[in-house]
Kinemage of the C-alpha trace (Angstrom):
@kinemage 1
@onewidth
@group {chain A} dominant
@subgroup {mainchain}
@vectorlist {calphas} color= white
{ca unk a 1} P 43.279 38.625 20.615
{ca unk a 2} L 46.512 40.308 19.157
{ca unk a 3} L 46.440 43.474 17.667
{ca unk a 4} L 49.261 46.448 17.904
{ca unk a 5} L 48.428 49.753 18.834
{ca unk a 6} L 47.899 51.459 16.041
{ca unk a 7} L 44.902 49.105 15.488
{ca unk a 8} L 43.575 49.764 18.902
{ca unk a 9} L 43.813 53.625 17.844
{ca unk a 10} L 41.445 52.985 15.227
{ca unk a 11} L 38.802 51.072 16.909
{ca unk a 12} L 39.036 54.007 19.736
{ca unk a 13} L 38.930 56.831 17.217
{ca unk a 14} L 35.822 54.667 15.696
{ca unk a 15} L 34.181 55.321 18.841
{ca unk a 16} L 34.756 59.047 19.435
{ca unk a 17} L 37.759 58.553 21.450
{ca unk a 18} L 40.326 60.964 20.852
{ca unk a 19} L 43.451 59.782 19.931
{ca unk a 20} L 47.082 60.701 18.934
{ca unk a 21} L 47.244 61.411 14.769
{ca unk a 22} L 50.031 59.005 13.312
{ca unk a 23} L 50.584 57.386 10.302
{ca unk a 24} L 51.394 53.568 9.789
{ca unk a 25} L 53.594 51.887 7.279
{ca unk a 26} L 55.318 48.856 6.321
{ca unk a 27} L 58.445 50.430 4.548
{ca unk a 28} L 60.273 53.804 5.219
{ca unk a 29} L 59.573 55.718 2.430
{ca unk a 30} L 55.576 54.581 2.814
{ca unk a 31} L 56.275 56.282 6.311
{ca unk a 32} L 58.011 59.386 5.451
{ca unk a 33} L 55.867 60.097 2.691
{ca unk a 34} L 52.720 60.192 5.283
{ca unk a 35} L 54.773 61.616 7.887
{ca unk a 36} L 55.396 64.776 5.699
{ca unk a 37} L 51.678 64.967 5.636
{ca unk a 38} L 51.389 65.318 9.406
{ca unk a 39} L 52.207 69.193 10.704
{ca unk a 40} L 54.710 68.811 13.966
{ca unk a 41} L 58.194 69.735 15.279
{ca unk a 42} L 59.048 66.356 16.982
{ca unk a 43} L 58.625 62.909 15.726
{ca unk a 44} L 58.219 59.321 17.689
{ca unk a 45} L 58.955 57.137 15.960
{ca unk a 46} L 57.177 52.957 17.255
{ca unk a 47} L 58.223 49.766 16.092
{ca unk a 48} L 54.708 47.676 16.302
{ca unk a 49} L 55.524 43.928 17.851
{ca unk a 50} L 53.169 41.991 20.246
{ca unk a 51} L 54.950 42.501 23.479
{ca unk a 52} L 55.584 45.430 26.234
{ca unk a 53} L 58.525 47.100 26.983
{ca unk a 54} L 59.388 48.360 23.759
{ca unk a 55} L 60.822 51.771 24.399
{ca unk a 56} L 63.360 49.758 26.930
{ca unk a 57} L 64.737 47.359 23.853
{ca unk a 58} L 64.983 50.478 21.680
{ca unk a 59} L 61.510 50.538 19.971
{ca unk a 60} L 60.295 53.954 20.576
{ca unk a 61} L 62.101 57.040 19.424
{ca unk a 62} L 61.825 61.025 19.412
{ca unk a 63} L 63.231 62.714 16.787
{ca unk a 64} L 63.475 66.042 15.771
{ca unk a 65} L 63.526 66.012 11.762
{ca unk a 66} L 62.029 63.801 9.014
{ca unk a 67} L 65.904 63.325 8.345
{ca unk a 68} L 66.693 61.870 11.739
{ca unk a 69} L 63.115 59.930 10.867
{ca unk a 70} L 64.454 58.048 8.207
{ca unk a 71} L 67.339 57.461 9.603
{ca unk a 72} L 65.789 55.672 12.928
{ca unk a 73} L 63.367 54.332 10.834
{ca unk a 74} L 65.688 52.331 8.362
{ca unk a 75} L 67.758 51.517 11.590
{ca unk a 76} L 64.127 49.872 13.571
{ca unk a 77} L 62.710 47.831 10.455
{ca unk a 78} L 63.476 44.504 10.389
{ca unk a 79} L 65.239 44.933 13.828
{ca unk a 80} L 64.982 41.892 16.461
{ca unk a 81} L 63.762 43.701 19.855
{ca unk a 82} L 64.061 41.407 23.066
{ca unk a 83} L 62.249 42.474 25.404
{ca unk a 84} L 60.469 40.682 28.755
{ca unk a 85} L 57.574 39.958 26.624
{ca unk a 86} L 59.444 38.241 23.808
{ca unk a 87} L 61.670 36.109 25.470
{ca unk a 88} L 64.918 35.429 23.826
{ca unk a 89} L 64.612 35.021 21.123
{ca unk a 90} L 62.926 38.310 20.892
{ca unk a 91} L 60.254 39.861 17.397
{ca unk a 92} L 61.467 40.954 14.379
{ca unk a 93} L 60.169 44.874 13.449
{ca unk a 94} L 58.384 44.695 10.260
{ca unk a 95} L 55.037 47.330 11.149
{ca unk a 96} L 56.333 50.626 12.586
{ca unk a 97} L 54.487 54.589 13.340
{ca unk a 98} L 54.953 57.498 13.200
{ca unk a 99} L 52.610 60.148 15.666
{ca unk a 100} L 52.575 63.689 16.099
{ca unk a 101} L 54.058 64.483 19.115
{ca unk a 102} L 51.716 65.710 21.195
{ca unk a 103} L 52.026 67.949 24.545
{ca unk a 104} L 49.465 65.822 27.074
{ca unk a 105} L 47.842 68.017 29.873
């Protein structure tokens, strides 16, 4: 079974898990529009493909401002990211998120 992170999220929230807040969207201004909804100081930014080793091909990002969030954002959808899990010929972006970032213990 395939399913991206911020589907695993849900099913874990589901069942009392706790779990990063984020928002998922399929376009940037779906994402910025939720993002603004979500109280924080830093951003990160996830491009959502079926493979590991995302933040090494440039999937993940932290960012500082819902400005430099759009920006990354337009820059990661439709993106091809190669990364071990891929292969060559690598995944096209086309899901990304946006969490909170959040200060782990």
């Amino acid at each position: 079974m395939n399913i991206h992170e911020h589907q695993a999220k849900q099913i874990l929230k589901k069942y009392g898990a706790v779990v990063p807040e984020g928002v998922f969207a399929l376009n940037v201004d779906e994402l910025i529009q939720k993002a603004k909804a979500l109280k924080t100081e830093k951003y990160v930014l996830k491009a959502q493909i079926h493979a590991g080793g995302r933040g090494k091909a440039g999937g993940v990002k932290i960012l500082n401002s819902i400005e430099e969030l759009t920006v990354a954002a337009k820059e990661l959808l439709g993106k091809i990211l190669v990364t071990h899990q891929t292969g060559p010929e690598g995944r096209e972006v086309k899901k990304i998120v946006r969490r909170r970032n959040i200060k782990y213990r």
